[in-house]
N, C-alpha and C positions, 0 to 999 in steps of 0.2 A: 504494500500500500504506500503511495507516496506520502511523504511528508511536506506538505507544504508551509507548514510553519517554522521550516527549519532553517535558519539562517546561513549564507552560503556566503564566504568573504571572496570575490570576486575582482578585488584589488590588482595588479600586479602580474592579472591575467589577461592584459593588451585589450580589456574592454572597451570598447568605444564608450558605454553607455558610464561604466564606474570610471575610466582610466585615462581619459581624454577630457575631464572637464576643468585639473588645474590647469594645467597649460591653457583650454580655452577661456576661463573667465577668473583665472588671477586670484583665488581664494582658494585656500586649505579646510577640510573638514567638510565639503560639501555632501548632499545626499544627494543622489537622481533620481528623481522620480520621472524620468523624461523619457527617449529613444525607446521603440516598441520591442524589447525583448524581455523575456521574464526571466525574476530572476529562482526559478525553481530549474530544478536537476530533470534531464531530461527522461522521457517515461526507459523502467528496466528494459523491455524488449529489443530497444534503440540499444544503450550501453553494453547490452548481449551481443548483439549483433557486431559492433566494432571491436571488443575483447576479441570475438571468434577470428575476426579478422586481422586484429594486429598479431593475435598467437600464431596466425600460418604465416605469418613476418612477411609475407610479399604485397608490394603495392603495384604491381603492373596495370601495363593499359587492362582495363575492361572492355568490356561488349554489354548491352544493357539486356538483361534477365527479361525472360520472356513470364518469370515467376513477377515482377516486377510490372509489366503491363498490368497482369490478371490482379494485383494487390491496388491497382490504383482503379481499373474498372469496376472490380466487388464495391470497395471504398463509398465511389462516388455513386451506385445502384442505393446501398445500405443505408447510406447518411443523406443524401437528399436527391434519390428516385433521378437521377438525373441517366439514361443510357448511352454511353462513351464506346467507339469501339476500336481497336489499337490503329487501325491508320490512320485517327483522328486526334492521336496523343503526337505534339512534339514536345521535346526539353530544352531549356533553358538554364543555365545558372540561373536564374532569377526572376520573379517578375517584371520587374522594370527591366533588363534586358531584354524580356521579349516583347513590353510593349515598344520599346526604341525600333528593335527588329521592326515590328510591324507600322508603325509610324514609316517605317524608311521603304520600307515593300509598299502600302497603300496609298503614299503620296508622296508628294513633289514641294521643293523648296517654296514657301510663302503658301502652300496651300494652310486653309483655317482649321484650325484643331479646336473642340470647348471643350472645358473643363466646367464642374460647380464652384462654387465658392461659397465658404473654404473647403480646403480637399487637400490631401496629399500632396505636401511640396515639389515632389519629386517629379509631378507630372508636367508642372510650367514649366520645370527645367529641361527637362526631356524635349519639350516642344518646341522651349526657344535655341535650344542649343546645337537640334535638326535644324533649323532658319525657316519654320513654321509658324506662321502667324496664330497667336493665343488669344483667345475671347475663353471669357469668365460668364458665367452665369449663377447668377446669387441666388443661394438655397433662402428659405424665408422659417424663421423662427417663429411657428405654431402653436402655441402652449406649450413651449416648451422642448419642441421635437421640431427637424428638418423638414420640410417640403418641398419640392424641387417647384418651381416656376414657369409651368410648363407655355403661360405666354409671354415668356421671356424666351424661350430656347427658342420655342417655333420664329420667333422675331430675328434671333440673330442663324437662324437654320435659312431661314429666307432671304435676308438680306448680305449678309456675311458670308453666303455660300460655305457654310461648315462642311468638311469632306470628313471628318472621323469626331466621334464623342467618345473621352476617356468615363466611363464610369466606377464608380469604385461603391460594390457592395459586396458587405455591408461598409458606411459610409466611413471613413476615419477623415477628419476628427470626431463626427456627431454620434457614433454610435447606431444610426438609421439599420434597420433592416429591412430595404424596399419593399414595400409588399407587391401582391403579382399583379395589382388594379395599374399601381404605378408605374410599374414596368412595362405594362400592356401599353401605357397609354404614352408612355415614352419612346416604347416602339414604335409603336403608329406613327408619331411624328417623322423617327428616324426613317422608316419607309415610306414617308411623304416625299420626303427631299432629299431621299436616298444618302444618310449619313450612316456610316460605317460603324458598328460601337464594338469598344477595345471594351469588355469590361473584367475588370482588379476582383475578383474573389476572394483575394489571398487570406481572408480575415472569415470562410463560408463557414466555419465550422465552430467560429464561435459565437452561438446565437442564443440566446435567453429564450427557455417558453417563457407564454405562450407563444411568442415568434418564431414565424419559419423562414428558413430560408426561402429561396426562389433564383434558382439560374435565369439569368437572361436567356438562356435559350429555351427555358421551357416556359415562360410569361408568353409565348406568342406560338403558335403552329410552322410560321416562318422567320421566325426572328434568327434561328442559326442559319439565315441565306445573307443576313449584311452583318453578323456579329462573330467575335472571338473574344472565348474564355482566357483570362488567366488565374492560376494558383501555387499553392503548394503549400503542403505539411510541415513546413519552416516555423509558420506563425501560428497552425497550433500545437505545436508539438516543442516549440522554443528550440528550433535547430537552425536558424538564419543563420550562424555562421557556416553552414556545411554550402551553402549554395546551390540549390536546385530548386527546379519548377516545373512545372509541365504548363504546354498551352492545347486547349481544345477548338478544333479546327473542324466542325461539321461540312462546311462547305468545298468540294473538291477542288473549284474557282479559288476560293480563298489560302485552302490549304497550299497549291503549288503554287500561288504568289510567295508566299510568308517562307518554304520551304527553301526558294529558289535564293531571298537576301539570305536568310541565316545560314545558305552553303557557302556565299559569297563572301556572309564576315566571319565562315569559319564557326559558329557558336551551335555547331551541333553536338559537340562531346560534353557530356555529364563528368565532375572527379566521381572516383568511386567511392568515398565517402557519401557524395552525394546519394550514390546510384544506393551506397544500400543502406544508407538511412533514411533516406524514402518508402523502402521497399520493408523495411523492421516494421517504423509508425504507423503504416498505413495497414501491417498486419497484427500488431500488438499492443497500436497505443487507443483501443476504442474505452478501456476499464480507466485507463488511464488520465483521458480527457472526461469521461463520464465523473470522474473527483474533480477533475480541476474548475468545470463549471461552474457547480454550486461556491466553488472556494472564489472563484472570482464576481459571484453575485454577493458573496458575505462580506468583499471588501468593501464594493459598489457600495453596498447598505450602509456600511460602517461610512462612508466615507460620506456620503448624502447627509445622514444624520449628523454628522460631526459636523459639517457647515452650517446646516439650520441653525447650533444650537449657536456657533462660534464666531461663524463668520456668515448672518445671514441675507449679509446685502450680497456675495457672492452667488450669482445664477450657475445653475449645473445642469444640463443635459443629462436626463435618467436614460443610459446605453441601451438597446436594445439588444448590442450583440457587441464585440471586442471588450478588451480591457481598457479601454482609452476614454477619460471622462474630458469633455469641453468646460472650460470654467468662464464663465464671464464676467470680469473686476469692476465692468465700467462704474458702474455707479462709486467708483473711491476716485474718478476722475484725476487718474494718474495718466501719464503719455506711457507709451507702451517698453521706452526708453528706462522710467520710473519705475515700473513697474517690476518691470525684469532685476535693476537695480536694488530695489529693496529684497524681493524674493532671493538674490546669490547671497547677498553681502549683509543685511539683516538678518536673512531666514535663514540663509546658507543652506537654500533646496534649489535644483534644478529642474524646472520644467519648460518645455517645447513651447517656444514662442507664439502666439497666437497668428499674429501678422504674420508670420511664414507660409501660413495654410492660406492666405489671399487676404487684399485689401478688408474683406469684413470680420476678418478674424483679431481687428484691435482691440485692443484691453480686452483680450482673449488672452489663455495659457490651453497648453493640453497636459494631463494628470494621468499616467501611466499608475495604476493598482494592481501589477500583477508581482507580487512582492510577498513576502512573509507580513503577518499583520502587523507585527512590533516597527519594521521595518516604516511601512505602511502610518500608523500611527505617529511615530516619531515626525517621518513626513509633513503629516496634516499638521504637529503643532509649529514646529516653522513654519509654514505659511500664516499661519495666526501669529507667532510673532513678529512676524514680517511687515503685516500689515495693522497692528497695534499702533 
């Protein structure tokens, strides 16, 4: 049974999330509560599986396990009814390299790309760094939860000529888990004006009941004719450093465009760590993530209640699905400069900047709770001293 309340000193182990934040922000003692990895030990199955393979001491080229298809096909049947079939899987190191992949297969320099706003850093930079023109479309704060602005998109799908729309569900920073009404009707748009949708999965598996997931490819009868899947077992299974991903490619048109860049920039070979820690989680880590859930709904809880009692002009987004809470400061009418300020060097905690995730994300932070609870706890009172 795992232990999640067990604290794990991760210091000195070339962490991005522990191990890069003196040198980035000039303070000793800090805590992070930021970058999306958790800091629990990965499920036993996983750590079996690398033991077995560092004991036969050889690390040569691989070839990818056809045991390996069928663990990611069962997988994604079992957890959310989705039918995948192996000429439809390719891999990636990563999601974001395969959405770059595919940004660079389904369009051409200055062609228009949207994103929501706020959303994953990662995807503005992607877009601007292809020399793809970026339109933002602002999500809208509903009681409390995301709604996407669907005459907002249809505006710039029509007049911006949008060739591809990045989605990312479930949503990160907001925790959204689109439902299928939404999805449907998102499509529909996307097949009005024939825009392409890249959508980010990477987060499908961690969803709170009553919420269910929903692939964009199964919200429509033809939605896998203009869309690609990405994912992978990384972010639930806390293995992002191993590097792998898979993309799903229903479409034949689609699949030998995307197949034909990723021969060209070379990114078809998987490490074998990747290949078989993929292939461990996706067969031994279901008991595993079945704990980790409710462990990451007890945080959520703790951590909602903690604001009301402590800090309750602070707004929180109640997650639907990941570990990642949006906080909203505005009302202490700090600049976002301020804010950050007080929270390193006061609080001495580290959280993911709000304004990173887009222009409407100011006097915003994001709140990583996938931690031990003391961890976790300790957390939350710095931020309350921070802002005393």
């Amino acid at each position: 049974m795992p232990n999640f309340e067990q604290p794990i000193d991760r210091l000195g182990s070339n962490s991005i999330k522990w191990d890069t934040i003196l040198k980035t922000y000039n303070e000793k003692e800090l805590l992070p509560l930021w970058i999306a990895d958790m800091d629990f030990k990965a499920p036993a199955g996983v750590l079996n599986a690398y033991q077995k393979l560092l004991d036969h001491g050889i690390l040569g080229y691989t070839d990818t396990p056809e045991s390996l298809y069928t663990a990611i096909i069962n997988w994604e049947k079992e957890q959310h009814q989705l039918a995948i079939e192996k000429e439809e899987i390719l891999f990636f190191s990563g999601v974001l390299a395969g959405i770059t992949t595919a940004i660079q297969a389904f369009t051409k320099p200055n062609d228009t790309i949207l994103i929501h706003d706020p959303v994953y850093p990662p995807f503005a930079n992607i877009i601007t760094t292809n020399r793809r023109q970026l339109v933002r479309s602002r999500l809208i704060d509903e009681d409390g939860r995301f709604v996407m602005d669907f005459a907002d998109m249809e505006e710039k799908f029509k007049h911006q000529h949008v060739k591809v729309m990045i989605l990312c569900n479930p949503h990160n920073p907001g925790g959204r888990v689109w439902s299928k009404e939404e999805l449907q009707k998102l499509g529909n748009l996307c097949k009005k004006y024939d825009v392409l949708v890249l959508s980010d999965e990477i987060h499908q598996d961690l969803v709170f009941p009553p919420y269910e997931m929903t692939s964009f490819f199964k919200a429509g009868e033809d939605f896998s004719d203009f869309s690609v899947q990405f994912t992978s077992m990384t972010k639930t299974f806390n293995l992002a450093g191993i590097k792998n991903s898979v993309v799903f490619v229903k479409s034949a048109k689609l699949r030998k465009q995307l197949t034909r860049k990723q021969e060209e920039n070379f990114q078809q070979e998987i490490n074998t760590f990747g290949l078989v820690g993929m292939e461990a989680a996706y067969e031994t880590g279901k008991e595993w993530l079945n704990e980790l859930l409710p462990y990451i709904q007890s945080n959520i809880a703790y951590t909602m209640k903690f604001f009301q009692e402590h800090l309750p002009n602070v707004h929180i987004m109640s997650p639907e699905g990941t570990y990642l809470l949006w906080l909203d400061f505005s009302k202490y009418e700090l600049s976002d400069a301020e804010l950050e300020e007080r929270l390193i060097h006061k609080g001495k905690v580290v959280l993911n900047t709000g304004v990173s995730y887009g222009p409407s994300g100011k006097q915003h932070m994001r709140l990583n709770v996938a931690c031990p609870r003391a961890t976790l706890e300790e957390g939350l009172h710095r931020i309350a001293m921070a802002l005393k």
